[in-house]
N, C-alpha and C positions, 0 to 999 in steps of 0.2 A: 692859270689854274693847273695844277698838278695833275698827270696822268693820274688814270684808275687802274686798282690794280684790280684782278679777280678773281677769287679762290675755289675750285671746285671743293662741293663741301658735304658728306654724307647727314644724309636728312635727321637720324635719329641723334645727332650732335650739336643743331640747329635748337635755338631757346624756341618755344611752344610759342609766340605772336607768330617772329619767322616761317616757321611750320604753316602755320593758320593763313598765315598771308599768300604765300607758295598756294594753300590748297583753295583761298576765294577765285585766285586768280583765274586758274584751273575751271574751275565751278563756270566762272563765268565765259570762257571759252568753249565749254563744252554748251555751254547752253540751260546748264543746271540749275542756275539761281535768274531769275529776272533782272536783278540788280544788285549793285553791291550791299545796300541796304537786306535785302534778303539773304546773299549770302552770307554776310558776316554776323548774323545773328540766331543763321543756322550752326556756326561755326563757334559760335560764343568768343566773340573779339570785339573792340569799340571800333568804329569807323575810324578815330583817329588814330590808330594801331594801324591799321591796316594800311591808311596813306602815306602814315609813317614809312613803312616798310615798301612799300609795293614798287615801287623806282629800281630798287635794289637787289631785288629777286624775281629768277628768271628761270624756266623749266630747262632741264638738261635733256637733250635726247642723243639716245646713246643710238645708232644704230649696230653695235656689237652684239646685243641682245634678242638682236631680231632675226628672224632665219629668212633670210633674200632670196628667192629665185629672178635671174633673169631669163626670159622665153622670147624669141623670134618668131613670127605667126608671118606666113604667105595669105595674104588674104583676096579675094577677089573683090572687085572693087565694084558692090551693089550694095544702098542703102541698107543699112542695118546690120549689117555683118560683124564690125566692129563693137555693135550695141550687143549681139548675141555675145560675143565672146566677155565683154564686160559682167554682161548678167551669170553669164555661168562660172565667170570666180567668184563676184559675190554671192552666189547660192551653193555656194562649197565653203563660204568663212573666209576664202582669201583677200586683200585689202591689197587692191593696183595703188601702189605710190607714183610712179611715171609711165608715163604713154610717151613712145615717140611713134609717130607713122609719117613715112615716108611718102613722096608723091606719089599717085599710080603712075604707072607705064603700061602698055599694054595690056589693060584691063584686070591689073594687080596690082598691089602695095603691100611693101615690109612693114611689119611693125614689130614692137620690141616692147616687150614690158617689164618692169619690174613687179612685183610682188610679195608683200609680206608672207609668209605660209603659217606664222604661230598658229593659230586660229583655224587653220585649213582642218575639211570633216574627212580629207579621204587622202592618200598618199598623192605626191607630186606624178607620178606614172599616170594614175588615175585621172588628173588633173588634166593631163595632155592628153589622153585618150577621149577624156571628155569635148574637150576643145577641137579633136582633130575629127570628131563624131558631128562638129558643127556643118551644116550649110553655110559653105561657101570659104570654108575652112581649106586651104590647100596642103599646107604644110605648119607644125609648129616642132622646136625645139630648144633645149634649155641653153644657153652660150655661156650660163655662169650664174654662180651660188656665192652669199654671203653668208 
């Protein structure tokens, strides 16, 4: 069987099933449609359109598009400190993409997170003052931005 080739391909050049198929897919990873039955009749396509297609098309994610911060947190190491820091990005709109945290030692651990900020409701400064205004918050700082 011959290698696949594969073409990154701008969506409004894309014939309208394609489109349609790309967007059940979606639908139903977000949780939008119940089934595919649902979706593609929201979408006005025949299921066999859609099976047709759906092998073949596949979401692009760019992270070029996204504004990254990455942030280092000293955290003391008592239940739930990690879960405060969690809750106050997402009550500011920011979306944690990775968590690393490191062992305790000495009754602390690093941790490191990335973060999407598009979406963020208040300036990156704000963000870390917020966090640094945590209980049991020792230190936080930013190591790197994309």
């Amino acid at each position: 069987m011959p290698e696949k080739k594969y073409y990154l391909v701008r969506e409004d050049i894309l014939p309208e099933s394609i489109q349609k198929t790309a967007a059940v897919k979606e639908m139903l990873i977000r949780g939008e449609a119940d089934n595919i039955q649902d979706a593609v009749d929201r979408l006005g396509i025949a299921r066999s359109t859609y099976y047709k297609y759906k092998d073949g098309v596949f979401p692009f994610f760019n992270a070029d598009n996204m504004a990254i911060i990455n942030i280092s947190l000293l955290l003391k190491h008592i239940s739930g400190i990690l879960s405060g820091v969690l809750n106050c990005i997402a009550q500011l709109q920011g979306n944690v993409l990775t968590i690393n945290q490191n062992l305790p030692l000495h009754g602390v651990a690093y941790v490191t997170l990335s973060i999407s900020i598009e979406e963020m409701t208040v300036a990156v400064d704000e963000l870390l003052a917020r966090l640094q205004s945590l209980n049991g918050v020792i230190s936080t700082e930013i190591v790197g931005k994309s």
